[in-house]
One Martini backbone bead per residue (centre of mass of N, CA, C, O) as a GRO file, in nm:
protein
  182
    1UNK     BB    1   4.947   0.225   2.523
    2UNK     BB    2   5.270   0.260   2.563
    3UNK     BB    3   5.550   0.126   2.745
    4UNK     BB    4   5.809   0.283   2.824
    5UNK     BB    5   6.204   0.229   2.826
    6UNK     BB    6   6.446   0.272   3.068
    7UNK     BB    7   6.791   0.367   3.049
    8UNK     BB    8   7.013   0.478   3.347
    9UNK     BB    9   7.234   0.330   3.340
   10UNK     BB   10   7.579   0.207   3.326
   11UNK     BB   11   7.466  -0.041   3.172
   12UNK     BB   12   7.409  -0.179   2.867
   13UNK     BB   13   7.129  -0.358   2.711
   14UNK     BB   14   7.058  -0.610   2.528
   15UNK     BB   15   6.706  -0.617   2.456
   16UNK     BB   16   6.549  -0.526   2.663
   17UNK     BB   17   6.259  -0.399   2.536
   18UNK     BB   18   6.207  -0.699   2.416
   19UNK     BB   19   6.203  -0.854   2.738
   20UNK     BB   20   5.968  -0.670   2.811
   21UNK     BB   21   5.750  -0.685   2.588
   22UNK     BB   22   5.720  -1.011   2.632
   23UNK     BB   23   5.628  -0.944   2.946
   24UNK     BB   24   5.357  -0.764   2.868
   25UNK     BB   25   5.196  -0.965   2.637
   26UNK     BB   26   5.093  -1.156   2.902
   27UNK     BB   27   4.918  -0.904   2.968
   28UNK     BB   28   4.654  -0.746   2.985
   29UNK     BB   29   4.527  -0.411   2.929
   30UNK     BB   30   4.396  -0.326   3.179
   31UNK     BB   31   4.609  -0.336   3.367
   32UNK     BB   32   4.816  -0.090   3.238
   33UNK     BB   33   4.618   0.119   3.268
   34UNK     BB   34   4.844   0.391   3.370
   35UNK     BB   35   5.088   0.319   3.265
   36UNK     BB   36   5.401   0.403   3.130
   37UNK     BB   37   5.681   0.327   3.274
   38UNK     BB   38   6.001   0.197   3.250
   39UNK     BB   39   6.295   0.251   3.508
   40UNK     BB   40   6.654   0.143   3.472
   41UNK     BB   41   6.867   0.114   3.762
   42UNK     BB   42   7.078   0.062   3.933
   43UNK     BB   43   6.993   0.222   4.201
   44UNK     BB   44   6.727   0.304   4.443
   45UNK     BB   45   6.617   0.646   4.504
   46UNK     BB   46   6.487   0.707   4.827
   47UNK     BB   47   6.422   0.942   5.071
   48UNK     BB   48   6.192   0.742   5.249
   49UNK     BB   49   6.409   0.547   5.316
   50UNK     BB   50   6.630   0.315   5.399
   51UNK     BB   51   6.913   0.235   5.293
   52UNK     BB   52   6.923  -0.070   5.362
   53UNK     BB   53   6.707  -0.110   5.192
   54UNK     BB   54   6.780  -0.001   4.882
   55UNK     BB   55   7.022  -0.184   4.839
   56UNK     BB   56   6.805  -0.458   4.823
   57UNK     BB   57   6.609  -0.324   4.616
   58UNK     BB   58   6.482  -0.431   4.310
   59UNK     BB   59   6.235  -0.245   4.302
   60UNK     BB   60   5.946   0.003   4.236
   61UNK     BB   61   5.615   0.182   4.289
   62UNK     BB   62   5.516   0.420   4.128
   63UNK     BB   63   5.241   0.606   4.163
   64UNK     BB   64   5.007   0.866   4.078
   65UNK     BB   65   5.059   1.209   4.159
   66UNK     BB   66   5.027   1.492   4.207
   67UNK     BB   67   5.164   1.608   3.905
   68UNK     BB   68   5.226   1.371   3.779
   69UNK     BB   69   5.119   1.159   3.514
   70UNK     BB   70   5.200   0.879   3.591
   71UNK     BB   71   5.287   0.588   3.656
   72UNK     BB   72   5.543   0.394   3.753
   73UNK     BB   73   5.881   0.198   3.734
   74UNK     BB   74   6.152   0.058   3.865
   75UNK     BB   75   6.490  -0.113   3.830
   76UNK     BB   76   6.768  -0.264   3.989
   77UNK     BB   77   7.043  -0.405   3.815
   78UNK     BB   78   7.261  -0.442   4.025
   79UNK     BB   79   7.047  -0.646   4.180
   80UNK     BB   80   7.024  -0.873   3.937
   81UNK     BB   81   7.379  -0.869   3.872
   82UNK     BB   82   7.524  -0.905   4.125
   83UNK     BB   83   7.826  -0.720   4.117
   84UNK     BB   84   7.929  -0.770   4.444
   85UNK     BB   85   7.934  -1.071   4.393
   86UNK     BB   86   8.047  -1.350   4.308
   87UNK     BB   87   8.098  -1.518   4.035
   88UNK     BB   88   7.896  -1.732   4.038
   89UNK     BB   89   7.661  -1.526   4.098
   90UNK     BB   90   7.670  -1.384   3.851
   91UNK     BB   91   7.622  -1.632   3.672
   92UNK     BB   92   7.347  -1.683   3.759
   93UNK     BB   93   7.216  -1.436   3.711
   94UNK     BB   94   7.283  -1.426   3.399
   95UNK     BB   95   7.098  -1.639   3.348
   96UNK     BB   96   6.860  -1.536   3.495
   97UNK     BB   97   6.779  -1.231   3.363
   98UNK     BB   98   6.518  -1.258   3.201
   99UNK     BB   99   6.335  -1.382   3.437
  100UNK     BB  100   6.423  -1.146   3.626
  101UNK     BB  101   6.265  -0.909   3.419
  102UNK     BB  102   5.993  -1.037   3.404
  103UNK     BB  103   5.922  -1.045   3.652
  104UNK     BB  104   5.920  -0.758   3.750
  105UNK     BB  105   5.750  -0.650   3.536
  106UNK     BB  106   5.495  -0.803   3.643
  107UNK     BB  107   5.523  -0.686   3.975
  108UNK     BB  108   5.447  -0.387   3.882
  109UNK     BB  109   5.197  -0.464   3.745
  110UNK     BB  110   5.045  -0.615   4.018
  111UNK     BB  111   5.057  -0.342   4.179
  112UNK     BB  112   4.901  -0.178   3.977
  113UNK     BB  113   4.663  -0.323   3.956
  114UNK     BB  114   4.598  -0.384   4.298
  115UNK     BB  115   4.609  -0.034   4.360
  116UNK     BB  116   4.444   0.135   4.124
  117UNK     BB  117   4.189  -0.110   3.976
  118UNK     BB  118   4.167  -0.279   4.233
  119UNK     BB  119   3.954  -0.347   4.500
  120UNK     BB  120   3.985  -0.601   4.689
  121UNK     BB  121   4.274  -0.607   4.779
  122UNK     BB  122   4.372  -0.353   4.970
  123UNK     BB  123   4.293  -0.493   5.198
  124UNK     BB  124   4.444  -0.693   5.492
  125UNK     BB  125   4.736  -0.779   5.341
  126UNK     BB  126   4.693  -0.901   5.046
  127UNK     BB  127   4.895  -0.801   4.865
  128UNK     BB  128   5.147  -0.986   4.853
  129UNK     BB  129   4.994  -1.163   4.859
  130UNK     BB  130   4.877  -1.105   4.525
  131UNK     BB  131   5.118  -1.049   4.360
  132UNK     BB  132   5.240  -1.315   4.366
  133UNK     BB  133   5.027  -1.491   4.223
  134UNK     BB  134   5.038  -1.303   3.939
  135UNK     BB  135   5.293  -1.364   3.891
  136UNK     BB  136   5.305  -1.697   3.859
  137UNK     BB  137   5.063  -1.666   3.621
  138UNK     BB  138   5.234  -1.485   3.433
  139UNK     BB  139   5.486  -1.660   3.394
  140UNK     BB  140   5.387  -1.913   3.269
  141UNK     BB  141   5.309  -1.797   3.055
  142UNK     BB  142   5.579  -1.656   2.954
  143UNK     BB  143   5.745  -1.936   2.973
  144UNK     BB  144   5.585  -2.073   2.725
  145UNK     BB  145   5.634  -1.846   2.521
  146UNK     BB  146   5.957  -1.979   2.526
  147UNK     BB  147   6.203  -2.059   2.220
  148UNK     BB  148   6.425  -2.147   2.342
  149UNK     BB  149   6.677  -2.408   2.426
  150UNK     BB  150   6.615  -2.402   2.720
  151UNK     BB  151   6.287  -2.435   2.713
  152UNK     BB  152   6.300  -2.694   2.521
  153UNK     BB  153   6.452  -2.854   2.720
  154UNK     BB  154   6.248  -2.797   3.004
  155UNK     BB  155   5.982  -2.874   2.944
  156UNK     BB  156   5.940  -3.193   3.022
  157UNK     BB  157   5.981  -3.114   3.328
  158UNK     BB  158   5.809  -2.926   3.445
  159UNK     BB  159   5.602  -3.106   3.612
  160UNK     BB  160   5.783  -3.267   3.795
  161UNK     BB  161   5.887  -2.998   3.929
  162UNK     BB  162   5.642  -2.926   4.050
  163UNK     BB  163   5.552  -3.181   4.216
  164UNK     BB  164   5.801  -3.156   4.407
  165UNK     BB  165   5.760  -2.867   4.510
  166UNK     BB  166   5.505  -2.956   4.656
  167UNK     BB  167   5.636  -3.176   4.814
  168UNK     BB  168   5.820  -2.987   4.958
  169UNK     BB  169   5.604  -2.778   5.088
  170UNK     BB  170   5.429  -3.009   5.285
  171UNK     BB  171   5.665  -3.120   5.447
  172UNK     BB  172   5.711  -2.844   5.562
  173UNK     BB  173   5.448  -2.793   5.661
  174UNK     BB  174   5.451  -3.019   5.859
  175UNK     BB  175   5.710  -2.964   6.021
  176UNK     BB  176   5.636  -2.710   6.124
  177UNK     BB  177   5.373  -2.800   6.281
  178UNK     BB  178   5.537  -2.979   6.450
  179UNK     BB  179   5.735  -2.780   6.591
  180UNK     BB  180   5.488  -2.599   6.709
  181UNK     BB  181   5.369  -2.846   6.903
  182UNK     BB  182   5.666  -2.866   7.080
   0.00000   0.00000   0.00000
């Protein structure tokens, strides 16, 4: 079953759907059974949220309730395009599209997998480092597969730059524990 793309945005996006497309192929098939389509708004709007929230809330996983047909996901467009900031900061988001619209999809099966179908990890609070770690894994797919000028420009350096991430992620936390020591 294929997974329908909805854009109710008041910008159109140009080849949306085959950039979703392209990071739901990164993904096993059984991950998405039950998931139905993926719905594309400015800003997303929950009666149960505090304004505060939605505000700044970048996706959504609405699981299947009785009465609706099936799972689906929203995505608010607004706050990936980053509409309110400054120019830098909209120029970065817009560089920056592809993969944060590739994560938020990604983010949204990892949800959807690991509340509806995955029964290990539902208990103990560890949804959500589990979702963190689905999206990194099915990333590195996701962006090894992209042939596109910037991503064959920094593949060679890709090593490098997980190493430093490596030691400087190392280096907080020897930091972090000295600090809480103190």
């Amino acid at each position: 079953m294929a997974i329908k793309v909805e854009n109710q945005s008041s910008t159109p996006i140009p080849h949306l759907e085959e950039q979703v497309k392209s990071a739901l192929d990164c993904l096993p098939v059984e991950h998405l059974r039950g998931f139905s389509r993926i719905v594309f708004v400015d800003r997303i709007e929950e009666p149960r949220l505090e304004k505060s929230v939605t505000e700044t809330l970048p996706l959504l996983y609405r699981p299947k309730q009785p009465g609706t047909a099936s799972a689906f996901g929203e995505v608010a467009l607004a706050i990936l395009q980053q509409r309110d900031a400054s120019f830098l900061k909209r120029l970065q988001a817009k560089a920056q599209f592809k993969a944060q619209i590739a994560q938020c999809v990604l983010a949204l099966a990892a949800q959807h997998h690991l509340v509806t179908l995955s029964s290990r990890k539902k208990t103990g609070g560890g949804v959500e480092r589990a979702v963190r770690n689905y999206v990194e894994k099915y990333f590195v797919v996701w962006r090894d597969r992209q042939t596109g000028f910037r991503a064959r420009l920094f593949k060679p350096l890709i090593p490098y730059l997980e190493k430093w991430g490596k030691t400087a992620r190392k280096y907080a936390a020897e930091q972090a524990k000295k600090k809480a020591a103190q």
